[in-house]
C-alpha positions in Angstrom: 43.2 72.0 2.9 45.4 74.2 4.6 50.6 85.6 6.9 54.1 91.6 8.4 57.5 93.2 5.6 60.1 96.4 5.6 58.5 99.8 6.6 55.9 101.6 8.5 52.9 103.3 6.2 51.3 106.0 7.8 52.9 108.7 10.1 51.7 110.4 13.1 53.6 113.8 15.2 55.3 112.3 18.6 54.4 114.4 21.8 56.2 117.7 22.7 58.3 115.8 25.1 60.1 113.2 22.5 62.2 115.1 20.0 62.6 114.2 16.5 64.8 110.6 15.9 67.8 112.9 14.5 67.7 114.6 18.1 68.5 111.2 19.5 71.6 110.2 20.6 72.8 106.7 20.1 75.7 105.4 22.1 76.0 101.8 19.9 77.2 102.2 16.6 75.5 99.2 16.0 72.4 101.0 16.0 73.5 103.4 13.1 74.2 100.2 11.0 70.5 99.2 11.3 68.9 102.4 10.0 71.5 103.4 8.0 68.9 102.4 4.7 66.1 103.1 6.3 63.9 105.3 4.4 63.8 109.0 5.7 59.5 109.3 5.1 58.1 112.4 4.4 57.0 115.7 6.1 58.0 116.4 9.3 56.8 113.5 11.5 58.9 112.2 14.5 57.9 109.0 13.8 58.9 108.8 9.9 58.5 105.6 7.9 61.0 103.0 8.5 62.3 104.7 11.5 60.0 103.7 14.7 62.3 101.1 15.7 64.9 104.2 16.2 62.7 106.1 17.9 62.0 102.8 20.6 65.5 102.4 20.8 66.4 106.1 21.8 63.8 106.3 24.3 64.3 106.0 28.4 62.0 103.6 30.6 60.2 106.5 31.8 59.3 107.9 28.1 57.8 104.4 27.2 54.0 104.3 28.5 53.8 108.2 26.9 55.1 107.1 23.8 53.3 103.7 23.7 49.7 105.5 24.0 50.9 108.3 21.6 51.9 105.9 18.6 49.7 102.8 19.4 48.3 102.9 15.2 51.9 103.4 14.6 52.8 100.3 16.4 49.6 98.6 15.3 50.6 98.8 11.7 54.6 97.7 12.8 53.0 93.9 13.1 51.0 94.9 9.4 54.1 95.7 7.9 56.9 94.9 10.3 61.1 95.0 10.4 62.8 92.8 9.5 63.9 90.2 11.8 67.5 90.9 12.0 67.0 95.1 12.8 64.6 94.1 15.3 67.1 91.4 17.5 70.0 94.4 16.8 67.6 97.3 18.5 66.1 94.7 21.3 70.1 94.0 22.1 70.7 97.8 22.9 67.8 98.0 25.2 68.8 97.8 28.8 66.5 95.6 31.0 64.4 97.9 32.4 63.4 99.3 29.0 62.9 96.0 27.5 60.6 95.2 30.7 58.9 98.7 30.0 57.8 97.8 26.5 56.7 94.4 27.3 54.2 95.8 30.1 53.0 98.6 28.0 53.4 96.4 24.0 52.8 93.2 24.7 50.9 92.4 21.5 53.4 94.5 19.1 56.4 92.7 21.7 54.9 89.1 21.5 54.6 89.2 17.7 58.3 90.9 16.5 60.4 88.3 15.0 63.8 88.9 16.4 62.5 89.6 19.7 63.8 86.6 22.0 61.1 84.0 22.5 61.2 83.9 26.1 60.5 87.6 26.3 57.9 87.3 23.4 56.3 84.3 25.4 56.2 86.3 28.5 54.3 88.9 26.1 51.9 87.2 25.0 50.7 85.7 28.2 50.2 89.0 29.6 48.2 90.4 26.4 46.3 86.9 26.3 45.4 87.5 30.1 44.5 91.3 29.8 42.8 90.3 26.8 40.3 87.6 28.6 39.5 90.6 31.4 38.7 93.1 29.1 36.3 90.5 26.6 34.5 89.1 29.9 33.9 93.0 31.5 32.7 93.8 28.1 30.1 90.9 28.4 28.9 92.1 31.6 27.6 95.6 29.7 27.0 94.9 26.8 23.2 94.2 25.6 23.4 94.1 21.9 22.6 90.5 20.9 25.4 90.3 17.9 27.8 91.8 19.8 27.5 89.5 23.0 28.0 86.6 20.6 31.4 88.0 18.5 32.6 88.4 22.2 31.1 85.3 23.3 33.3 83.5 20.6 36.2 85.7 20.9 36.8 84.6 24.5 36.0 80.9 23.6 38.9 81.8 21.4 41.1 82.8 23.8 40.3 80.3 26.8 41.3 77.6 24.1 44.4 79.1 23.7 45.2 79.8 27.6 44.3 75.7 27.4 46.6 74.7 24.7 49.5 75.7 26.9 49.0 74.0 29.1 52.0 71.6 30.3 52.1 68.2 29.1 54.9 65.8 30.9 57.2 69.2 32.0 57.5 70.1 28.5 57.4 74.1 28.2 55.1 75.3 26.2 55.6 79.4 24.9 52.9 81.3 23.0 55.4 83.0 20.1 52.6 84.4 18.2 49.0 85.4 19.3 46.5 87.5 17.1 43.3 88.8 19.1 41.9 90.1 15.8 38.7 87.8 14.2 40.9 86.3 12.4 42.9 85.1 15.2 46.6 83.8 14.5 48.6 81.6 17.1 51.7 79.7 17.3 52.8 77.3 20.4 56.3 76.5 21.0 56.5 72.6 22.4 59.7 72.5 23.6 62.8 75.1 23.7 62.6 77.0 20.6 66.0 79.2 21.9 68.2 75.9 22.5 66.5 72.7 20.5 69.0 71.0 18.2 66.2 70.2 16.1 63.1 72.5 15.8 60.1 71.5 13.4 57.4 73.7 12.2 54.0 72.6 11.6 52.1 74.2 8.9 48.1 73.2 8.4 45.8 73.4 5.6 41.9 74.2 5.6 39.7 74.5 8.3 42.3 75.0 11.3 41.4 77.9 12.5 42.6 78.9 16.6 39.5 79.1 18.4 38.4 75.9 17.2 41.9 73.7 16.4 44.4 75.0 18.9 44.1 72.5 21.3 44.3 69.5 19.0 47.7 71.3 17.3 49.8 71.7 20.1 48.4 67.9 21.0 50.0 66.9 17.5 53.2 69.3 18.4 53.7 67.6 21.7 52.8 64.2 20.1 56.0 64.8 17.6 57.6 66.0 19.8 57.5 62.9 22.3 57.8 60.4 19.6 61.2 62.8 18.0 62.9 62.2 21.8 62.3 58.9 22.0 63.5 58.2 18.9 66.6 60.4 19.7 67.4 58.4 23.2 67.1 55.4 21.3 69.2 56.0 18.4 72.3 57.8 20.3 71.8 54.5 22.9 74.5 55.0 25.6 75.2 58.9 24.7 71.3 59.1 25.6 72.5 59.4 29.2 73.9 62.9 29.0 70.3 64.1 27.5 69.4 63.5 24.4 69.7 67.2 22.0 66.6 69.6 22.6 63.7 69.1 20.3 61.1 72.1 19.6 58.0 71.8 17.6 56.2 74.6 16.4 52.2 74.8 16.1 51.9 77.2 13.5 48.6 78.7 13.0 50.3 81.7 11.5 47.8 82.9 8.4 44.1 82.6 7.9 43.3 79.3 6.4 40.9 78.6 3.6 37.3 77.1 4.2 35.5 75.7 1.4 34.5 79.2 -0.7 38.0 80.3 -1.2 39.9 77.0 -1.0 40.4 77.4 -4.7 41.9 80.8 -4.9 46.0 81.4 -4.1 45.4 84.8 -1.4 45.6 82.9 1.5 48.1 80.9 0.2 50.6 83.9 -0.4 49.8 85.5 2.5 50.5 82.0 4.7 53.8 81.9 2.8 55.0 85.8 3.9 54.1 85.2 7.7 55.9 81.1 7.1 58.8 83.1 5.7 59.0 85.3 8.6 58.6 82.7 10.9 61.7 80.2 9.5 63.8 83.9 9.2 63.1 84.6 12.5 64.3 81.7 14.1 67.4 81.6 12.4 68.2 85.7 12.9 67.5 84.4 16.6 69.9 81.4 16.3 72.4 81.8 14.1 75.2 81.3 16.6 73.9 78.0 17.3 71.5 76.9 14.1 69.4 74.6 14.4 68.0 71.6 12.1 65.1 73.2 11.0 62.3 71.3 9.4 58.7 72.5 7.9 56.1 69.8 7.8 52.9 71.0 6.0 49.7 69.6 5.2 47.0 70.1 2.2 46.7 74.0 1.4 49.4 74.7 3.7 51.6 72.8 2.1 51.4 75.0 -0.9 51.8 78.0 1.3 55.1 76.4 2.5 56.0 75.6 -1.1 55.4 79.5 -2.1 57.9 80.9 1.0 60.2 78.3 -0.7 60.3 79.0 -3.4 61.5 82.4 -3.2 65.1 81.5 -2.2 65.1 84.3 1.0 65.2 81.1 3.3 66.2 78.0 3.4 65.1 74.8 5.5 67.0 71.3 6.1 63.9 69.8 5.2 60.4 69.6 4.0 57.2 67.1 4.3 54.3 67.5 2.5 51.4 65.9 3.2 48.3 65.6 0.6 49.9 68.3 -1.2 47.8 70.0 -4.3 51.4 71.7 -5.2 52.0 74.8 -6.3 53.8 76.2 -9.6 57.4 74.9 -8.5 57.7 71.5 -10.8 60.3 70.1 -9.1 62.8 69.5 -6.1 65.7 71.6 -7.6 63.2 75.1 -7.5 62.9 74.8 -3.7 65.5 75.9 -1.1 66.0 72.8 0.9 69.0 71.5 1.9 70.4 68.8 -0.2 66.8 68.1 -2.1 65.6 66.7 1.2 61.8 66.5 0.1 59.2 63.9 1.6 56.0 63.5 0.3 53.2 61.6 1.6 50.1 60.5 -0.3 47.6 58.4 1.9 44.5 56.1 -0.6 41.4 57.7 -0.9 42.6 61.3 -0.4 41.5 63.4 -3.6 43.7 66.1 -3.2 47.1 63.9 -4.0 48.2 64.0 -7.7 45.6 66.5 -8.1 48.0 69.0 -9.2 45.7 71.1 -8.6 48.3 74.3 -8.1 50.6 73.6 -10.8 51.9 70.1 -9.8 52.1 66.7 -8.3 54.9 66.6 -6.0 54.3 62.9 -5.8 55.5 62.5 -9.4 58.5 60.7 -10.1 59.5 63.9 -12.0 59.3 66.3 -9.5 62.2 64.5 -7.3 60.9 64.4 -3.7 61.6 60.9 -2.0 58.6 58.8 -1.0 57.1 58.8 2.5 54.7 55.7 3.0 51.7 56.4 5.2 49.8 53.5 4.5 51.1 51.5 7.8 53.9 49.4 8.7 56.1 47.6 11.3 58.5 49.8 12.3 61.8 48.2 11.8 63.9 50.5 14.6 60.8 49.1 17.5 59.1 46.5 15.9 55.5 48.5 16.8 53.2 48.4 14.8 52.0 51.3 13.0 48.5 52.1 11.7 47.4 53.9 8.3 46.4 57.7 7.2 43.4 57.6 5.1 41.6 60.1 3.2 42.9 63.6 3.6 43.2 64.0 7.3 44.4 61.2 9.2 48.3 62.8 8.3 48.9 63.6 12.1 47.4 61.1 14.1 49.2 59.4 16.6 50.3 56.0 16.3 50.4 56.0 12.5 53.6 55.9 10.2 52.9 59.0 9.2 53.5 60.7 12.2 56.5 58.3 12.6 58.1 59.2 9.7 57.5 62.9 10.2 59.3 62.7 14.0 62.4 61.2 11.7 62.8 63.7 9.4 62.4 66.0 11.8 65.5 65.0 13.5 67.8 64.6 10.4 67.3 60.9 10.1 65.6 60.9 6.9 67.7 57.8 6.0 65.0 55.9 8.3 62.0 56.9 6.7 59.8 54.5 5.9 59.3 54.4 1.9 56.9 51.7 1.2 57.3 47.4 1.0 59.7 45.6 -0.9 58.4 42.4 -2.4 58.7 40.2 0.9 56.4 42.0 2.3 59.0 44.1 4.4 59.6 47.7 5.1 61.6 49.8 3.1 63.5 53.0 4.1 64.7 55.8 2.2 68.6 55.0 2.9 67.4 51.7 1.2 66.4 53.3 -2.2 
């Protein structure tokens, strides 16, 4: 089956050369709105808990390399423990070009992993620390003797080759690296799509087992699968409006926490910690485009589904709509505990997959009591096309192509959960929801 918060721990004394923040001058009142409740630390630190975002913002191009290589832990633990999404978007926004430029070069991995940073910049980021990061592995190969330490960099840069691979372009559809994690526990996400302009953005969430080095790949192959399938359905369903360009779709491959394997499947860690970096995630992307919001959809499978439930459950975010697939719950019991638009649950249960009505988190969203509208993923005829569409099986045929699953996960990705398929009525035809 299938996680960074307010604050900075730790301090550390900036070089001669960068005064205190209080000696900065800040020339955008906007800025004092940001760290007006920041907390003021302790000691005497230039660099005081809560405040490192000021001290970025105050500082010139030139400062930036000095001050990058002087607070590097203090950046490091800014992704452990990071801003929140909308103080981060309001600093990047009184940064002048050059000094945005400067802190990409010298910050990539702190810039390519800031929700509120713009994901073009944050892609942009990321390519350059996944680049440097491939150099530095492979010269480290060419020295290094020690037998377990040539084969933890051995799999490291297997690691990372897979994820220079998985973006690569698939029918000129951009793909942008929002999140990358070099660490053992590596953490990606891949953007299919326009994450900055879709009309309708979906984020994949997985369960057990999907780790980056090994599953990459095949997720952004499911992303640009949905993806696909959500535009064709869109040209298709708008008909003669179609001609203009259908509205931007943007899947997300979310490898964003460290999934379970079978010794700590049963425990809830992961799970909590997959919910805090999912919360960030769906925050992020609606600090980032809320002049323009989009539909935003969370489609989650097994454990991960119970990571999505978690962020959920919290009421800090809210989605348009959630799938859940193989779901062994969580402690929410019902529809009405979740913040999604309008109740606007799916759940799909495929035969012979033991983890459905398992309830083995605290409930069954498949029961009639908890609310959530029925998603068949046994196969069908697809009433819009007339294709046919094969079955999910067991726990982990969810996302393959070419199944009704998949179909009716591109549907309520793009607000037409009216079309899902529910199940058969007793002619032996298809039912949708908008039918129930």
């Amino acid at each position: 089956m299938t996680s960074v918060a307010t604050g900075l721990t730790g301090v550390s004394v900036a070089p001669a050369d960068l005064p205190p923040i209080a000696a900065y001058s800040y020339s955008a009142s906007s800025y004092d709105a940001v760290v007006a409740d920041a907390p003021s630390g302790s000691g005497t630190s230039a660099v005081a808990p809560g405040s490192l975002l000021g001290s970025i913002a105050g500082l010139s191009a030139a400062a930036v390399p000095g001050f990058v290589s002087a607070h590097k832990a203090d950046l490091d633990r800014m992704l452990v423990t990071p801003p929140r999404a909308g103080d981060v978007s309001a600093v990047w926004r009184l940064l002048d070009p050059v000094k945005q430029a400067a802190l990409v070069a010298e910050a990539p991995h702190v810039i390519g992993n800031l929700e509120g940073i713009p994901y073009s910049v944050r892609g942009k980021a990321n390519a350059i620390d996944l680049s440097r990061t491939i150099a530095s592995t492979t010269k480290r190969l060419t020295t290094e003797n020690g037998k377990a330490v040539r084969l933890e960099l051995e799999r490291r840069l297997t690691t990372l080759d897979n994820v220079k691979k998985a973006l690569t372009v698939k029918d000129g559809v951009k793909r942008t690296l929002v999140n990358l994690d070099t660490s053992d526990d590596a953490r990606a996400s891949i953007v299919v799509g326009d994450l900055s302009t879709a009309r309708y953005v979906s984020v994949l969430v997985p369960g057990m087992y999907m780790s980056v080095g090994e599953q990459i790949v095949d997720w952004a192959k499911v992303a640009q699968n949905l993806h696909d399938e959500q535009t064709a359905f869109l040209h298709r369903l708008l008909g003669p409006r179609s001609s203009g360009g259908a509205p931007g779709v943007a899947v997300v491959a979310w490898i964003g926490y460290q999934t379970p394997v079978l010794t700590n499947i049963g425990g809830m860690q992961l799970a909590e910690e997959g919910a805090d970096s999912l919360e960030r995630t769906l925050v992020g992307i609606q600090e980032l485009r809320k002049e323009n919001p989009p539909y935003l959809s969370v489609l989650a499978h097994s454990y991960g589904s119970t990571a999505a439930l978690l962020a959920l459950q919290r009421h800090t975010v809210t989605v348009d709509a959630l799938a859940l697939m193989g779901s062994p719950g969580s402690d929410a019991q019902s529809v009405q505990q979740l913040s999604v638009r309008g109740g606007n649950v799916f759940v799909g249960q495929a035969d012979l997959d033991p983890v459905v009505h398992s309830a083995f988190f605290g409930s069954d969203p498949g029961s009639a009591s908890y609310g959530a509208q029925r998603m068949d993923v046994g196969g069908a005829v697809d009433p819009i096309t007339g294709k046919s569409l094969s079955g999910s099986s067991g726990h982990n045929e969810y996302f393959t192509a070419g199944t009704e699953c998949m179909r009716n996960l591109a549907m309520i990705g793009i607000d037409q959960g009216r079309l899902v398929i529910s199940g058969t009525g007793s002619s032996g035809g298809v039912v949708t929801a908008s039918a129930r």
